[in-house]
N, C-alpha and C positions, 0 to 999 in steps of 0.2 A: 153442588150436588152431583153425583156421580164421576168428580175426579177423575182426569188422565195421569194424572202425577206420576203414579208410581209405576204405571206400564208405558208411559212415553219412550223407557229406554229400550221398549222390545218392539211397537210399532215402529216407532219414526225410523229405522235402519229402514223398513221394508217399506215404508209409502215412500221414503225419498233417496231409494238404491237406483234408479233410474232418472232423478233428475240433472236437467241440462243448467247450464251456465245462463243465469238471468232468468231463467222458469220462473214466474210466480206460482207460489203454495198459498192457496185458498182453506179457508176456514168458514162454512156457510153458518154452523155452530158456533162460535165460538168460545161463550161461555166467560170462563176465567182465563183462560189462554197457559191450562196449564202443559198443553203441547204446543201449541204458536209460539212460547214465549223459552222454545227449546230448536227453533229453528231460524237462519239466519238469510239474509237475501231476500227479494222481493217477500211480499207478505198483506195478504189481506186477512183479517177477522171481520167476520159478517153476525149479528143478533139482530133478533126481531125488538128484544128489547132495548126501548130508546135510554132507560134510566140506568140500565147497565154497559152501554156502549158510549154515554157522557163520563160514567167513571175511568173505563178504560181511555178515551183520550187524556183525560187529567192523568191518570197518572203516564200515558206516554209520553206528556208534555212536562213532565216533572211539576204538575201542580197536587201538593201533597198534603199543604198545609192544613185543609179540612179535616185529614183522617183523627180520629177523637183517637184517646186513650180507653174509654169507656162512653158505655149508651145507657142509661137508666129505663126501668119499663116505662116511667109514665114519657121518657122523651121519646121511644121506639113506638108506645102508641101514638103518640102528636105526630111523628114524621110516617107514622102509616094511615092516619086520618088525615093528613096535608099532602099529600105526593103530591099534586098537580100543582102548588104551590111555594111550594120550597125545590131548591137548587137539583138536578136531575142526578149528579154524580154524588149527593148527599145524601138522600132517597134511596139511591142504591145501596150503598155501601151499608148500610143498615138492613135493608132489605133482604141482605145476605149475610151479612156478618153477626146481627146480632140475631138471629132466628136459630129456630132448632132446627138441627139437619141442614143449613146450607139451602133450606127451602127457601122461596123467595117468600116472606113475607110468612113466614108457617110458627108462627109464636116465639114470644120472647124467651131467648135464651137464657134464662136464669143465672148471674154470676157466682161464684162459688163462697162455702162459708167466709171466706176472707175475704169476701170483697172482690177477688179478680176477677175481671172481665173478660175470659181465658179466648173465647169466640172471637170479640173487637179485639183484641192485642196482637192478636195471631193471623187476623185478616187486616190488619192493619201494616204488620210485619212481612206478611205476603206480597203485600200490592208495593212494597218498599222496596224489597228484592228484586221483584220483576221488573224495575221500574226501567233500569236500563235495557234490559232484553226486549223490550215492545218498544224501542224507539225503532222511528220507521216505520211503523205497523199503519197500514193505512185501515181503519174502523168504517166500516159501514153500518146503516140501522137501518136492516132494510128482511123483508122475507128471500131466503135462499132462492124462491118461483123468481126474484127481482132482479136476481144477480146477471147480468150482464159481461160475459167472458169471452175476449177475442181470440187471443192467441191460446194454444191448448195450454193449459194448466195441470198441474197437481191440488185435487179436493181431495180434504179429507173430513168425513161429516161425522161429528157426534151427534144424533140427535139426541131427544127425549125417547128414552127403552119404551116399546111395547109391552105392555102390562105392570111399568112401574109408576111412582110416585110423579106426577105430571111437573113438570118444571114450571110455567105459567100458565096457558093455555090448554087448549086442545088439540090432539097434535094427529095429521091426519096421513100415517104411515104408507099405505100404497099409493100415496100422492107422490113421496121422496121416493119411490123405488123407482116410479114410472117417470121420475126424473134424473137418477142418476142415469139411467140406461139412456135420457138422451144427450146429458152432457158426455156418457162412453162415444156415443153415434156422433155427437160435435168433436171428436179428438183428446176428448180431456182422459185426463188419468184417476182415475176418480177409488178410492177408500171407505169403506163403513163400517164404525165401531156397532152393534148390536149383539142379542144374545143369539137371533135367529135372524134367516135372511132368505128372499124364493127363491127357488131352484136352480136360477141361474147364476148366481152371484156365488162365488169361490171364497171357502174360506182357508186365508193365509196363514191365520196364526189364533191359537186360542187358549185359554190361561183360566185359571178355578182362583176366585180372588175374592172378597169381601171389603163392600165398597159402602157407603152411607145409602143406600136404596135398599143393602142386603143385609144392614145387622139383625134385625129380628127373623132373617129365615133360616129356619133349620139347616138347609142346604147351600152352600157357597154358589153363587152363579158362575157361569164360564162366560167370560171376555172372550168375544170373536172381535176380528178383522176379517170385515170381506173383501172383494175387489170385485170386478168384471169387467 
């Protein structure tokens, strides 16, 4: 939900036109890693979600074997009535794949009159692709407040947008601002994807795009990148 895909090729020039030789690039979001899995060299991905940061190790370990061809409703309701009991990168993978909108958990995506499973084939084929680009990737499952950073880094944070469609939780926005400003104050090089950002934070670069948060509005939203 809410994809970096297709604007990776216009941010990542700008969060990483001043990185040094061995610099780790931090990801406190990380998500799908559809930007992490576009960058090479040290590399952390950080989620608060534990059942999406066991998939992403599997498949940085090359363990793939799990991924189905297709998910039935009554199996997407079992494995959403069982999470705490069935396999955590199993859990996930459903969780996202077979749901409408790439929400976690946000209803069964209905297969198409033939039968295909267009959602699981296609997030199945994803996690395949990327499988070699996250090798290396060191995954954390931890809250971003967690993250622990010595030497200055490159962050670049996608959170959950302000006034959009919540990813899991509840997400408590002037908490993140009041913390990039001190990972800027600790040395870090720090990035943020949003549609708005306070007064101090610079935006880089901004784009009018149509993303799975925005297909029923009227209006395209604009993609910022901030810094400060």
């Amino acid at each position: 939900m809410g994809s970096k895909n297709r604007i990776a090729k216009y941010i990542l020039p700008i969060i990483l036109k001043d990185r040094k030789e061995g610099q780790w690039y931090v990801e406190p979001f990380c998500g799908g890693c559809n930007t992490l899995d576009k960058v090479t060299g040290n590399r952390v991905g950080c989620d608060s979600n534990e059942y999406l940061i066991a998939l992403l190790d599997a498949v940085r370990d090359n363990d793939l074997s799990f991924l189905p061809d297709a998910i039935s409703e009554d199996e997407y309701n079992y494995i959403k009535d069982n999470q705490n009991t069935l396999p955590k990168k199993q859990v996930a993978f459903c969780g996202f794949n077979a749901t409408f909108g790439a929400k976690w958990f946000g209803g069964y995506a209905r297969p198409r009159k033939n039968g295909y499973n267009r959602d699981v084939i296609c997030g199945k084929n994803e996690l395949i692709r990327q499988q070699p680009l996250l090798a290396g990737v060191t995954f954390l499952c931890k809250s971003y407040l967690d993250l622990k950073l010595n030497k200055p880094c490159i962050i670049y944070c996608d959170p959950p947008y302000e006034g959009t469609t919540k990813y899991k939780d509840k997400f408590n926005h002037a908490e993140l601002w009041a913390w990039c400003r001190r990972m800027k104050a600790e040395g870090h090089t720090i990035f943020i994807s949003e549609y708005n950002a306070p007064d101090d934070f610079k935006c880089v670069w901004q784009k009018e795009i149509t993303n799975s948060l925005s297909l029923k509005d009227a209006l395209k939203p604009v993609e910022k990148l901030f810094t400060i």
